[in-house]
C-alpha positions in Angstrom: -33.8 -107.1 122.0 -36.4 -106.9 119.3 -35.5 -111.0 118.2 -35.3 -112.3 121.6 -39.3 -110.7 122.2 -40.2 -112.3 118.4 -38.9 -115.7 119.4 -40.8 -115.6 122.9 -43.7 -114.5 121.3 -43.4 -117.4 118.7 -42.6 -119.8 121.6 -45.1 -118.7 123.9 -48.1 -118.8 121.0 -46.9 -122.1 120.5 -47.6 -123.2 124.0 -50.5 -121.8 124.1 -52.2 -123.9 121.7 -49.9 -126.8 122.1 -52.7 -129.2 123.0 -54.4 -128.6 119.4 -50.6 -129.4 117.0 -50.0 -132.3 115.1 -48.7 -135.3 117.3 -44.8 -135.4 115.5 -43.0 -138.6 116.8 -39.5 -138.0 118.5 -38.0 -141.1 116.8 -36.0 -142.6 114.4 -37.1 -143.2 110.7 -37.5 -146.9 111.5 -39.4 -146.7 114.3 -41.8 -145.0 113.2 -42.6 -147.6 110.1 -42.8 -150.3 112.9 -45.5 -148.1 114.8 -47.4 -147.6 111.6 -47.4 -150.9 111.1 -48.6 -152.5 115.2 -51.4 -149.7 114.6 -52.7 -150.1 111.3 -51.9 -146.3 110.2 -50.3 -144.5 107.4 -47.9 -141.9 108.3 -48.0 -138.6 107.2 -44.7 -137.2 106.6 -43.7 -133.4 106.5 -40.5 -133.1 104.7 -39.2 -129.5 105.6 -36.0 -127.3 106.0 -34.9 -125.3 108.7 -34.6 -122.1 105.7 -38.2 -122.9 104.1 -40.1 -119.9 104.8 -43.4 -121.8 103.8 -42.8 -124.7 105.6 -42.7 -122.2 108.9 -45.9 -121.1 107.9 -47.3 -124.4 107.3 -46.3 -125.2 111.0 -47.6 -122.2 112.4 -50.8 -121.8 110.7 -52.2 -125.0 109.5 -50.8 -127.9 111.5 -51.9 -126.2 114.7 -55.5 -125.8 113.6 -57.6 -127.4 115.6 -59.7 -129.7 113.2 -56.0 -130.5 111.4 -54.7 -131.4 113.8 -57.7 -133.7 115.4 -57.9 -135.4 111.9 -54.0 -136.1 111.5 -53.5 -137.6 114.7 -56.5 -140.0 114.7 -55.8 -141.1 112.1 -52.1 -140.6 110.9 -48.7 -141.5 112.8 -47.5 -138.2 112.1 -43.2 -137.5 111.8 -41.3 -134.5 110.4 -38.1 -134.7 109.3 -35.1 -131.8 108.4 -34.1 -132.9 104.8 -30.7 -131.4 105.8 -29.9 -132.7 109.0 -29.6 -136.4 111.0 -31.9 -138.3 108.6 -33.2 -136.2 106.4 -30.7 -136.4 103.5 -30.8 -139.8 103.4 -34.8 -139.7 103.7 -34.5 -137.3 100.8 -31.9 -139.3 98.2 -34.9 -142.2 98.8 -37.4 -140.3 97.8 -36.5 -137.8 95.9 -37.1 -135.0 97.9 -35.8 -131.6 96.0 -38.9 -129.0 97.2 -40.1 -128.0 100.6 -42.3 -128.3 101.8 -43.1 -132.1 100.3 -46.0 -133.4 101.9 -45.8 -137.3 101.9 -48.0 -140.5 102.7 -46.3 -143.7 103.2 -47.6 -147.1 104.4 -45.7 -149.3 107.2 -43.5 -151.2 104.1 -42.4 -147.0 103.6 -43.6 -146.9 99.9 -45.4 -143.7 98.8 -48.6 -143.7 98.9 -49.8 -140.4 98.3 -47.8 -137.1 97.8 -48.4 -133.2 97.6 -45.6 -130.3 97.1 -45.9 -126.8 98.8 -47.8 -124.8 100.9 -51.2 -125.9 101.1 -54.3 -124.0 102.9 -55.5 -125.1 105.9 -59.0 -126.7 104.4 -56.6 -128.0 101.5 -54.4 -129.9 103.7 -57.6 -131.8 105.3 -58.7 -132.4 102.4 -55.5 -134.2 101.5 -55.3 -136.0 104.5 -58.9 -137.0 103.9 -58.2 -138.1 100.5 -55.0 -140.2 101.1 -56.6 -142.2 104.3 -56.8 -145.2 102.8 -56.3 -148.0 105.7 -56.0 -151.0 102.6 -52.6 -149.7 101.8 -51.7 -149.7 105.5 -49.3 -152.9 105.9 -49.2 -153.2 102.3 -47.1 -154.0 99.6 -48.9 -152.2 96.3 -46.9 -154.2 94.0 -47.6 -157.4 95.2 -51.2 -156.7 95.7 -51.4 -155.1 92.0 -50.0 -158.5 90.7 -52.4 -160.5 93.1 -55.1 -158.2 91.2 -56.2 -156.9 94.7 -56.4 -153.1 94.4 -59.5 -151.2 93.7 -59.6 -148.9 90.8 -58.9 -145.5 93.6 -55.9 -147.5 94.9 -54.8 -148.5 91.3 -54.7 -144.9 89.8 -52.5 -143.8 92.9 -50.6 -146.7 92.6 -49.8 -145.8 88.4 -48.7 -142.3 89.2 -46.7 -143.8 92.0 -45.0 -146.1 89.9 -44.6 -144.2 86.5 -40.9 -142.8 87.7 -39.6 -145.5 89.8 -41.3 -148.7 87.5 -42.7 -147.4 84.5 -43.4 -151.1 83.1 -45.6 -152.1 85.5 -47.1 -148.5 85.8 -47.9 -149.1 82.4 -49.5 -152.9 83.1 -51.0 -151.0 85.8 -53.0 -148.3 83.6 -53.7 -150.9 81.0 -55.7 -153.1 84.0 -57.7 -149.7 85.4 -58.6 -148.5 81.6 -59.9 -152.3 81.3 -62.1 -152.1 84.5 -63.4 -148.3 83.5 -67.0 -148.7 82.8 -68.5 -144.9 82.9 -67.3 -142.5 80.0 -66.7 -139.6 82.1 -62.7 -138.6 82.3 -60.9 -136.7 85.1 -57.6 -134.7 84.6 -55.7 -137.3 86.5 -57.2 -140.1 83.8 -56.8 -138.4 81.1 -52.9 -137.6 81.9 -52.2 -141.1 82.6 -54.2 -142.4 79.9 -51.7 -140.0 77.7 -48.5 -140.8 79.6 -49.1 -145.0 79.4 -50.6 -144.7 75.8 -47.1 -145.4 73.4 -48.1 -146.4 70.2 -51.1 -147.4 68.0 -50.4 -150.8 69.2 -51.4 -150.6 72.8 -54.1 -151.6 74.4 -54.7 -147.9 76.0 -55.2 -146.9 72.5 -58.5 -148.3 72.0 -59.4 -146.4 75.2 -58.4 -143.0 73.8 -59.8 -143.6 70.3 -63.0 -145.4 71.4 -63.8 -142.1 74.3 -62.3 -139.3 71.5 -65.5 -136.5 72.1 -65.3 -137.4 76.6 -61.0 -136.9 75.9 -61.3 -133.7 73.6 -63.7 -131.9 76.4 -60.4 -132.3 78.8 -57.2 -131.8 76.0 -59.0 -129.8 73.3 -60.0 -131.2 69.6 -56.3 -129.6 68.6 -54.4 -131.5 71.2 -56.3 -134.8 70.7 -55.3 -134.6 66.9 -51.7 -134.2 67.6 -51.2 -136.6 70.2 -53.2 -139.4 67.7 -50.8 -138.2 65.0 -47.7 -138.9 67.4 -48.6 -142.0 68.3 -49.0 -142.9 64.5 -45.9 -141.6 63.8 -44.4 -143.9 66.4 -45.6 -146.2 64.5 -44.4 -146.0 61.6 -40.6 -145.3 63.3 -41.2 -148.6 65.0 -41.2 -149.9 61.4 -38.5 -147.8 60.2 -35.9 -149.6 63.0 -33.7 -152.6 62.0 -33.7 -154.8 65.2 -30.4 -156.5 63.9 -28.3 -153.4 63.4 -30.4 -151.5 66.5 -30.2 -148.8 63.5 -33.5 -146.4 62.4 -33.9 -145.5 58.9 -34.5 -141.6 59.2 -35.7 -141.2 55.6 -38.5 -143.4 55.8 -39.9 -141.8 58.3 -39.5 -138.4 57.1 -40.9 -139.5 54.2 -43.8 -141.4 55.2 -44.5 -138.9 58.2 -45.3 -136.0 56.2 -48.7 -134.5 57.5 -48.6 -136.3 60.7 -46.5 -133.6 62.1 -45.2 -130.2 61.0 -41.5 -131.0 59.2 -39.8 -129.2 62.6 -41.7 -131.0 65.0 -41.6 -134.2 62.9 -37.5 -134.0 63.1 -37.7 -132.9 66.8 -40.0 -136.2 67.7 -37.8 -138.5 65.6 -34.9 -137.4 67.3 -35.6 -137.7 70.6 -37.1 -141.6 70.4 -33.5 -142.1 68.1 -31.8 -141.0 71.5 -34.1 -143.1 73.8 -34.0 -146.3 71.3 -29.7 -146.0 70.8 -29.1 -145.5 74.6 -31.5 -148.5 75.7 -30.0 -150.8 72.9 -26.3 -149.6 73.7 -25.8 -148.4 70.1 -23.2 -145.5 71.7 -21.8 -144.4 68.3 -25.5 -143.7 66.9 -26.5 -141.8 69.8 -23.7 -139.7 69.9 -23.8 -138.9 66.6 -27.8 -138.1 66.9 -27.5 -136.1 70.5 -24.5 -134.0 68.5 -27.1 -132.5 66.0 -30.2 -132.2 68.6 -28.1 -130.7 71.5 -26.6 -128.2 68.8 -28.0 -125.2 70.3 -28.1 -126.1 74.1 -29.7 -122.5 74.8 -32.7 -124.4 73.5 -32.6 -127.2 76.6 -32.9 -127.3 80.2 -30.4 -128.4 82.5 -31.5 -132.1 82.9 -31.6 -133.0 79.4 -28.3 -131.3 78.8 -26.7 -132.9 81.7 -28.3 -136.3 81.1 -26.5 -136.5 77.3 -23.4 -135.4 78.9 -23.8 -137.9 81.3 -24.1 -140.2 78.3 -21.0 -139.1 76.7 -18.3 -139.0 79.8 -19.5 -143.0 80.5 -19.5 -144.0 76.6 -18.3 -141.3 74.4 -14.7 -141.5 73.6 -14.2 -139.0 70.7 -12.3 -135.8 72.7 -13.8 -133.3 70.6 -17.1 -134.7 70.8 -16.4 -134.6 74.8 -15.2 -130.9 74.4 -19.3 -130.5 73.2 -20.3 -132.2 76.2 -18.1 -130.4 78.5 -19.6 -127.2 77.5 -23.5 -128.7 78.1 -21.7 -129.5 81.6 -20.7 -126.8 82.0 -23.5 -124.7 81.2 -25.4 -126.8 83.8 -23.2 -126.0 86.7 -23.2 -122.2 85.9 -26.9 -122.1 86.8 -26.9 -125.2 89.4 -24.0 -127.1 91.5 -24.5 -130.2 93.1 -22.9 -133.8 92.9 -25.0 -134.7 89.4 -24.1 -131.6 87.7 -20.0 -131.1 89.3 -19.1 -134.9 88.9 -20.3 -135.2 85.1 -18.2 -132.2 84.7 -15.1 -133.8 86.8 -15.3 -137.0 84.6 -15.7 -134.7 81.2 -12.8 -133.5 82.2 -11.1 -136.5 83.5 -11.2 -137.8 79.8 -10.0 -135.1 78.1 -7.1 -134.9 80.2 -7.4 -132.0 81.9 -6.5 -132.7 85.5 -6.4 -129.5 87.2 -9.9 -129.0 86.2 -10.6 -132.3 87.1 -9.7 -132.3 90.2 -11.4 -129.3 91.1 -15.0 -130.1 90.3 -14.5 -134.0 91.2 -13.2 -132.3 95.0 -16.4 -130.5 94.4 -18.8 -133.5 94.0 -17.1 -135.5 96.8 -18.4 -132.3 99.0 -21.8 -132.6 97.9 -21.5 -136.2 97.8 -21.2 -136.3 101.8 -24.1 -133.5 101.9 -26.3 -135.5 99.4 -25.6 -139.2 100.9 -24.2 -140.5 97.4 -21.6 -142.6 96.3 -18.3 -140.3 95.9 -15.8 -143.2 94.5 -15.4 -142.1 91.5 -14.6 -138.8 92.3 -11.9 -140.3 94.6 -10.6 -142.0 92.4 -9.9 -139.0 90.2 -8.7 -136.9 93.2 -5.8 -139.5 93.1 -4.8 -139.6 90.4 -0.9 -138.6 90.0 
């Protein structure tokens, strides 16, 4: 009895100030990009879960306040969506959607253009809305415009952290053409961070932006960090000289050598050994690679779960060697312990697969295809395995 007088209570509050909520549309992804785009609005998207305790309170407390509310539905086409029902999976493979709440902007062309994670105060969540109304970006493609040379520098900077995962070369064209345009000295968090992230070598144009501001950079990253950031990017220097592009090969003791005092020995080995991974898996030298990520991943205690499952990922497509799979069976498997879903169960399942055991095989690969359907990915592989006689 006690339930059934919560739920009323919730239902009838909810009435009560029903004329004050956020405007949700009842419709269809698609039909709400086309309604975005005969009005000229953004749409604000609240990506929630039926289970998300904060994304309850977010409906309860702040999209029903009054000045919230007027704000969003001015100016926003407003549409929720259940990551884990109808829609919402699919909505959430697209764009990456692994936290509730996520709090997303997206023009009528349904690129990002603005994003936020978690539960946000009432005066927070105006502000955000506030900050992310930019009409410009309304019917917009950003790519297209950024190539034109057509966004503003407040558009560009969104437009870089937008980009970094999905496109980071021309994220980092991007930060190279709003460093160019700077004229103050003053740095914000959000510059400085993309200034470090797009800044690869000594080479690169962003350098002479971080060497030629180093006291306005220091005030933000501390005299300490500054150093050891210049002294990486020397050091990928000198690795970048240390790499035969004929035999896609790196000459370790060079760089050891040579790098002495740029970075303590450890970390020295530890950065080496990482761009070794990066520069063997983009040139397709598999043998090198394996033989590197064999000696890095030694103690996988010291890694989290993505990097682990990312080199075993590496190993059951190109790794042939079954007791350097057995290794990456056990970083697999590791993974899995703590976290099971299709990226984690179907590496596992194709580890397996390889080293011939097909019980095991069959078990996680039945696995993946489960989350497969739940996550909206391709479960083919998986099949294929499942049939296997």
């Amino acid at each position: 009895m006690q339930k059934i007088t919560f739920f009323f209570f919730i239902f009838a509050f909810q009435l009560g100030f029903s004329q004050q909520n956020i405007k949700f549309e009842d419709s269809d992804f698609n039909t709400i990009l086309a309604k975005a785009k005969s009005e000229k609005k953004l749409i604000f998207l609240d990506a929630y879960a039926a289970w998300c305790g904060p994304c309850k309170l977010m409906e309860r407390n702040v999209f029903t306040d009054a000045n919230v509310a007027d704000y969003y539905n001015k100016n926003f086409i407003n549409a929720h969506f259940d990551m884990e029902k109808g829609e919402g999976p699919a909505l959430a493979a697209k764009y990456g959607i692994r936290s509730y709440p996520t709090l997303m902007f997206l023009n009528a062309e349904g690129e990002v253009v603005g994003k936020e994670l978690g539960y946000l105060k009432t005066e927070d969540f105006l502000a955000l809305g506030k900050k992310n109304n930019n009409p410009q970006l309304v019917n917009t493609n950003l790519k297209e415009e950024f190539l034109k040379g057509k966004l503003d520098q407040s558009t560009l900077l969104s437009f870089i952290t937008l980009s970094a995962g999905k496109d980071p070369i021309i994220a980092k064209q991007a930060s190279e053409k709003y460093f160019s345009n700077k004229k103050d000295k003053v740095f914000t968090p959000e510059e400085v961070n993309v200034l470090l992230n797009f800044t690869q070598s000594v080479d690169d144009a962003n350098y002479k932006v971080f060497s030629g501001n180093k006291a306005a950079i220091e005030e933000l990253l501390t005299e300490k960090n500054y150093t050891q950031f210049d002294n990486y990017l020397k050091l990928m220097k000198l690795v970048t000289s240390a790499t035969d592009e004929k035999t896609n090969t790196i000459d370790d003791a060079k760089v050891l050598k040579e790098g002495e005092g740029l970075l303590p020995k450890e970390d020295l080995i530890k950065s080496l050994s990482i761009y070794k991974l990066n520069y063997y898996i983009s040139h397709d030298n598999f043998p090198a690679y394996e033989k590197t990520a064999l000696e890095y991943y030694k103690n996988p205690d010291d890694f989290n779960s993505s990097e682990l499952l990312a080199a075993a990922g590496v190993f059951a497509d190109h790794v042939s060697n079954p007791k350097s799979l057995q290794i990456a069976a056990r970083w697999a498997e590791k993974v899995v312990m703590s976290s099971e879903n299709f990226d984690s169960t179907s590496i596992l399942a194709a580890l397996y697969d390889k080293l011939g055991k097909k019980d095991e095989a069959k078990m996680f690969a039945g696995m993946a295809a489960n989350f497969a359907k739940e996550e909206n990915r391709d479960a083919s592989k998986m099949n294929t395995i499942l049939n296997k006689k």
